[in-house]
N, C-alpha and C positions, 0 to 999 in steps of 0.2 A: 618548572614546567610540569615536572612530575602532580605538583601538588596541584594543578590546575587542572588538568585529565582527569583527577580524582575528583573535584568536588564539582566537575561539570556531567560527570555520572548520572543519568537520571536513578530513583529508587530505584526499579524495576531490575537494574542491573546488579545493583548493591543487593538488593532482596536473591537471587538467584546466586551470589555469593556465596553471602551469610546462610544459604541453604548448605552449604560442605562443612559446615563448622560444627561443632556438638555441642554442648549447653553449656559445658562450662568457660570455652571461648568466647562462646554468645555474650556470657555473664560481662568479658572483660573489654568487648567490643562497642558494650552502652557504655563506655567509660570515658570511650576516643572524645567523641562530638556528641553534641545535642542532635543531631539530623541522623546519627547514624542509630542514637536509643529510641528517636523518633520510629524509625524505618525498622528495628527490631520488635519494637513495644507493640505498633500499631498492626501488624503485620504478624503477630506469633501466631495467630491461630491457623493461618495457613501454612505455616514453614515446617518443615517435614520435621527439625528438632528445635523444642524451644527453651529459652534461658532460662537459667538457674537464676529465684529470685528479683524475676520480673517486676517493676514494680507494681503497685497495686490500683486497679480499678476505682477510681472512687464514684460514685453514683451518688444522682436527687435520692438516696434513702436515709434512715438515721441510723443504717450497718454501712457495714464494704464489703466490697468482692474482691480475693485474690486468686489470683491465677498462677503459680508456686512449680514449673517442669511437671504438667501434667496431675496437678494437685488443682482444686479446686478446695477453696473455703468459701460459706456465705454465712457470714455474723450480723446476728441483732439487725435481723430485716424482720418489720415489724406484720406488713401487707407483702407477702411473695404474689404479686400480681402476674397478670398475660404478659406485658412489658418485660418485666425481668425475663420471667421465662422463654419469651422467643429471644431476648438478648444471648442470654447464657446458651440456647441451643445453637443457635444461628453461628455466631462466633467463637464456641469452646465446644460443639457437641462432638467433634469426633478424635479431639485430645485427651480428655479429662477421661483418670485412669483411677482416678482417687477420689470421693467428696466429699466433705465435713462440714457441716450443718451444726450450728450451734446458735442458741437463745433467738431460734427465729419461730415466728408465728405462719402454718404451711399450710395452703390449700390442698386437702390433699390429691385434687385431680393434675393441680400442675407439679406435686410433689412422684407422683405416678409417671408423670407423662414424660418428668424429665428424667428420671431414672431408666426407664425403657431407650428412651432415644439415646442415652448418651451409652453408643453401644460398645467401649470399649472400659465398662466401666468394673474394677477387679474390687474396687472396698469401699464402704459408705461407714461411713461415721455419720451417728445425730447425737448429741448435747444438749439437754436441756432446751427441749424443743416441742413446738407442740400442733396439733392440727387445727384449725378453725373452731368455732363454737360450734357449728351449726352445717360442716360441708356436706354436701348435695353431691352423691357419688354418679359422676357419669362412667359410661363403659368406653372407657381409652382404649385399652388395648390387654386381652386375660391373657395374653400370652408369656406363658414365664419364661423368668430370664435367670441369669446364674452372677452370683457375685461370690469372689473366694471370701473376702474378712465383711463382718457387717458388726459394730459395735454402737452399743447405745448407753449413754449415761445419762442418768439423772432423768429421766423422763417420766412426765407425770400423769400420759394419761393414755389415749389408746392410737398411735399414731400405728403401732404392729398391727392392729383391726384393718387397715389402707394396704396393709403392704404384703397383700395375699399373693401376689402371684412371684413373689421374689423364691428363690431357692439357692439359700447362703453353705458353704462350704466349714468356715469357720464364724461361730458366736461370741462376742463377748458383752455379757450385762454388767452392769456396773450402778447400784441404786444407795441410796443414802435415808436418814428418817423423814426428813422433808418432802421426799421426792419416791412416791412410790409406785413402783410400774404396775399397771394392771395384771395379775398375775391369770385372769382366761387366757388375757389375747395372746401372752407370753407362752403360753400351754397349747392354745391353739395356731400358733405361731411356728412352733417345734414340730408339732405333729405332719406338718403338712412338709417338712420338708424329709426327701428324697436321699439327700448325699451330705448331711453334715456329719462332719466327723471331728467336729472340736468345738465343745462348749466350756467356757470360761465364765463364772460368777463370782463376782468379789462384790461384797458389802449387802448381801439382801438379805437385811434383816428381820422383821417378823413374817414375812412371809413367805419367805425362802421354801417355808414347808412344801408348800405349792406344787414344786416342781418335781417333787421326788414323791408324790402320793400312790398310796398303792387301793386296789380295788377290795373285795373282799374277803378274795385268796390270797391277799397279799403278794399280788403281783404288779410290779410298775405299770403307770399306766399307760406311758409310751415307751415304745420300742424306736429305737431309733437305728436303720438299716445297717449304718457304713459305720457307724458309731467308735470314734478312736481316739477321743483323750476326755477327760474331764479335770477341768482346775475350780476348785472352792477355796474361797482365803475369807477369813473375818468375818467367817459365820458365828453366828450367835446363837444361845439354846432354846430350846423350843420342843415343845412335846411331842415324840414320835421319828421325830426330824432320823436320828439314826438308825431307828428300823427302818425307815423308809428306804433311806441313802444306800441300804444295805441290797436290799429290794434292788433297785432301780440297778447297783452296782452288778447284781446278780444276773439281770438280766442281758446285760453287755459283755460277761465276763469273758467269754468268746472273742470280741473283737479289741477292749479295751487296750491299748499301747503305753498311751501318756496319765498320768494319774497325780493331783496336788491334791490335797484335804487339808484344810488348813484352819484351826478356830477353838473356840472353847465350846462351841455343842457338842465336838466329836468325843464319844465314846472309843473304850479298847477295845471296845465288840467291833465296833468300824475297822481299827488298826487291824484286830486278826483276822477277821473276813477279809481285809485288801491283800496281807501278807500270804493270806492261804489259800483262796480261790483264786485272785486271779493273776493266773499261771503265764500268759501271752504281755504281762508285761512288759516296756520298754525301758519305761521312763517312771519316776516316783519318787515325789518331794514328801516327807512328811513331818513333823514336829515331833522332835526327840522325846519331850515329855509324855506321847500318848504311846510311842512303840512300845508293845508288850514285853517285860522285864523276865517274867520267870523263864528257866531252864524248861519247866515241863510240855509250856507251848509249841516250842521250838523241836523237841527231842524226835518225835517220829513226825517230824513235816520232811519232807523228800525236799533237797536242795532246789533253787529256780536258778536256773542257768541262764534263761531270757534275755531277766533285767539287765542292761550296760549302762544307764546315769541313773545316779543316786543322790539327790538334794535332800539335806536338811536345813532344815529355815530356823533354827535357833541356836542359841549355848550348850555346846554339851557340857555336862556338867555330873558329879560323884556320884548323884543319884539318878539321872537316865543312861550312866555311861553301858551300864551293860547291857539295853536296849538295842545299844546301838551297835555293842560289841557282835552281837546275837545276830542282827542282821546283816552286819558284813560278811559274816560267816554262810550265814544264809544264801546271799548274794554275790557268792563267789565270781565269776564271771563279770561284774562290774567294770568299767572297763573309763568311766567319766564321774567323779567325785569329789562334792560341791560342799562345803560346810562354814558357818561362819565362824565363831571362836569357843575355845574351850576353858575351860574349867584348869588352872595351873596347874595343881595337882593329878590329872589322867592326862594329860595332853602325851606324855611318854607311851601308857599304854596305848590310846587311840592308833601312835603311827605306829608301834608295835605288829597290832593287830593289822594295820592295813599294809604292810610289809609282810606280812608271812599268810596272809589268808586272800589278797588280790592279788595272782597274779598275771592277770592280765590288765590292770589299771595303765591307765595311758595317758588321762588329763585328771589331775588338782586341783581344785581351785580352795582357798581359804583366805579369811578376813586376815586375818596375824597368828603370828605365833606368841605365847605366851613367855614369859621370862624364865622359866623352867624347863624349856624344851629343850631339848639335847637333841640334835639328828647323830643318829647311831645306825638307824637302820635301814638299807636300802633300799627304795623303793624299784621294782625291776626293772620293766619297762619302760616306766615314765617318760610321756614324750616331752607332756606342753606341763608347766605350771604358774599357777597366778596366784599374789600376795595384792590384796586392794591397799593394806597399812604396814611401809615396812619400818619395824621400832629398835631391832637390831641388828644392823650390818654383819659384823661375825657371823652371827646365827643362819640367817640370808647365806651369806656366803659359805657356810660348813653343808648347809643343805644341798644347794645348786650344786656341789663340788662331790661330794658321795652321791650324789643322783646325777652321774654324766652323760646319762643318756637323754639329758634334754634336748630337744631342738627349740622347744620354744618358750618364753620367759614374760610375762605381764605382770609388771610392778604396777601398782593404783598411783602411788605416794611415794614420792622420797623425798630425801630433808634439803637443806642447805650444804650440808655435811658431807654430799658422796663427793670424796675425792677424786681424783685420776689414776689414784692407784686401783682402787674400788671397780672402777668401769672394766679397766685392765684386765681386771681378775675376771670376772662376769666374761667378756667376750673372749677368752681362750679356754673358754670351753669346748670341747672337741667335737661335740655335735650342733652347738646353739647355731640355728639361722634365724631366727625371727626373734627381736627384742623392742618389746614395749613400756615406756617410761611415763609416767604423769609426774606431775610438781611444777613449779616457779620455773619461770623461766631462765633463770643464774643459773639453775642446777643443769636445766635441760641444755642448755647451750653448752656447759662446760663437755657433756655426755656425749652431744654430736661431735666440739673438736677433740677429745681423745681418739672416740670410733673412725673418723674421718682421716687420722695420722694413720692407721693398723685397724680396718677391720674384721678379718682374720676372715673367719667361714664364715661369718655374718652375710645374708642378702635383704634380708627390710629389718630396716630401724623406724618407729613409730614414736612421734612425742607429741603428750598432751599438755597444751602447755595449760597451768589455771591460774593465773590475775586478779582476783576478787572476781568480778563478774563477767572478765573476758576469758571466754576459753577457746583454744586455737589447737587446732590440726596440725601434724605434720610428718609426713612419709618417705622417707625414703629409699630406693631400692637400688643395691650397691650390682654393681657390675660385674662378670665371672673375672674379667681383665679391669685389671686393674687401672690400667694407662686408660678406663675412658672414662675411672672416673674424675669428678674435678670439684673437690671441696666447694664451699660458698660457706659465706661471713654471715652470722644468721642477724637478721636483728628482729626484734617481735613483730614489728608491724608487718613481716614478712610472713608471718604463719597465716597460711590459707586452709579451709575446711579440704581434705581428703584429695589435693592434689598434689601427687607426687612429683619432688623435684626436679630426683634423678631419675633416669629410665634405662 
């Protein structure tokens, strides 16, 4: 009887339902029946939250449209005509929070027009995309609008010339040799905005110069207001390129926070103007091989207390080690430190030094440790630590165990090999509450039934499981009492993306 009342339901009543539900219920609601994915699918752009996963739009184009929890993608549309665009406004305009544009050819008055309308819109992505040959600019609408992330890759021509009344919070370019961004509109693109404060460039290679050009006092030649991070990776050399960069760094050195340089154009003149101007540092990734080695640079520079995270993006190794020795010294205060592997031979001094000269560090992260490494020395405070490749268990475990002040633990990788003794040891540590595991699924299951018999101070256990090309989620968060929680038998097909079992 029951099941009769149900399917004699008109939508209407089903739709005013499936409104209490949140996205990822949504998700497993189109699973029930064909009438009820029907009544979800057709129906999201009205419903206060919509599913995760939706399936996707397909349209008379030679692209698709997906519709993704407030995500919008449109691919390989060749003609963005009136049609589409009153489609997409009519039905998605006051969801879509996200939108990614990639290999499509764009009008740019209905590329304007939908940007504007679609007024909840916080990040635009375009890929490899481009504007008409020949568009005929009407006046839609001057009124600028604000979006926090706008990123653009691979773009070959002047689609930034269209997108004058935008005012982006965060930038990121992203160009290749084939694919070169007009570096005016890019320049005039920058200048007109108001509040960015995060520009990101990776790959612009001949003419990266562009951006960083100075006038004839050699001063930048935009100023940029709120200006608070700059990232460079995989720049390439180029004449002037580092007085410029130095220039433009000069000009910001007042507000800059966040700071990456990353390439083979950068000079040491670059490294020691970052390391000794600018003082309001936050943040700062650099390549071990450029940080300035001698003692004399170092000697009367006044410590920077600022900086709290510190990335380095390569091998330390015999010959940058005391670069880097110099700058933790320097960087006393550091408080978040990030590196990937070292050289077998100094890996002892590295944590040496970062034991007696940080002490306020508080998160670790590193690739592995080398087969040489002895942990001897204590790290103080240390809250959280992360290993992406772990290749020796003892070693792992002599570390985690003289550093017991963790509470939090992120292993990448582990083997076939972690026993039950092994987890055992790992979760009675006296402060761990958060533990993250990735590997095969044999090892990860075996990890949940140990922790699941005696989870001690433990309250979220995380596992990734990876399968050749399936990878699965899975979180869970243990209870203060004990009696509520209640084991479960895993088996893979059960691992779901970021929904927690327990609660």
């Amino acid at each position: 009887m029951t099941d009769n009342i149900i399917n004699n339901l008109p939508d209407e009543v089903f739709l005013e339902i499936f409104n209490y539900f949140n996205g990822k219920s949504l998700k497993s609601l189109m699973f029930v029946c064909k009438r009820w994915a029907e009544i979800i699918s057709g129906h999201a752009s009205s419903m206060k939250k919509l599913p995760v996963n939706m399936k996707k739009l397909l349209l008379d184009y030679n692209g698709n449209i997906s519709h993704n929890f407030h995500t919008l993608n449109i691919e390989h549309i060749n003609i963005f005509n009136h049609d589409l665009h009153d489609y997409l406004l009519i039905s998605l305009g006051r969801s879509v929070q996200c939108l990614n544009i990639s290999y499509c050819v764009i009008n740019a008055n209905h590329l304007k027009s939908l940007l504007e309308n679609l007024i909840h819109l916080n990040e635009l992505a375009i890929t490899k995309s481009r504007i008409s040959d020949d568009p005929i600019i009407e006046k839609v609408n001057e009124n600028e609008f604000k979006i926090k992330k706008f990123k653009v890759t691979h773009i070959n021509n002047n689609i930034l010339k269209y997108l004058n009344n935008i005012q982006v919070s965060e930038m990121e370019i992203i160009d290749a040799n084939n694919y070169k961004i007009n570096h005016e509109y890019l320049i005039e693109f920058i200048l007109r905005q108001k509040s960015m404060r995060s520009l990101i460039v990776e790959e612009l290679n001949n003419n990266v110069n562009s951006l960083f050009l100075t006038n004839d006092l050699k001063h930048a030649t935009f100023r940029l207001k709120k200006f608070t991070g700059l990232f460079c990776t995989n720049l390439t050399r180029h004449e002037f390129f580092n007085e410029n960069l130095i220039s433009f760094l000069n000009v910001h050195a007042n507000s800059l926070e966040t700071l990456k340089i990353t390439g083979s154009s950068l000079s040491p003149n670059t490294y020691k103007f970052s390391i000794s101007h600018l003082s309001n540092l936050y943040m700062l990734e650099l390549n071990p091989n450029s940080i300035p080695q001698e003692n004399s640079f170092y000697k009367n520079l006044p410590k920077n207390t600022n900086l709290k995270v510190f990335h380095i993006e390569s091998t330390i190794t015999r010959t940058n080690i005391n670069g880097v020795l110099q700058i933790i010294r320097h960087y006393s205060n550091i408080s978040n430190l990030m590196f990937f592997d070292t050289d077998e031979f100094i890996s002892n001094d590295l944590f040496y030094a970062i034991s007696h000269e940080l002490k306020f560090l508080l998160n670790l992260s590193v690739l592995n440790f080398n087969k040489n490494f002895i942990p001897t020395h204590k790290i103080q405070i240390l809250n959280s630590f992360s290993i992406k490749i772990l290749n020796d268990i003892d070693q792992f475990l002599n570390f985690i165990t003289l550093n017991n002040t963790l509470e939090k633990i992120n292993v990448g990788w582990i083997k076939r090999d972690f026993g039950e003794e092994i987890v055992e040891k790992i979760i009675t540590q006296p402060r761990l509450q958060y533990i993250k595991f990735g590997g095969r699924f044999i090892a990860n299951k075996r990890i949940y039934e140990v922790i699941s018999r005696d989870y001690k101070n433990l309250r979220t256990l995380e596992l990734v499981v990876n399968n050749y090309d399936d990878i699965k989620n899975l979180k869970f968060i243990f209870p203060l009492d004990r009696n509520n929680f209640i084991p479960k038998c895993l088996y893979f097909e059960e691992f779901n993306d970021r929904e927690p079992l327990n609660d």
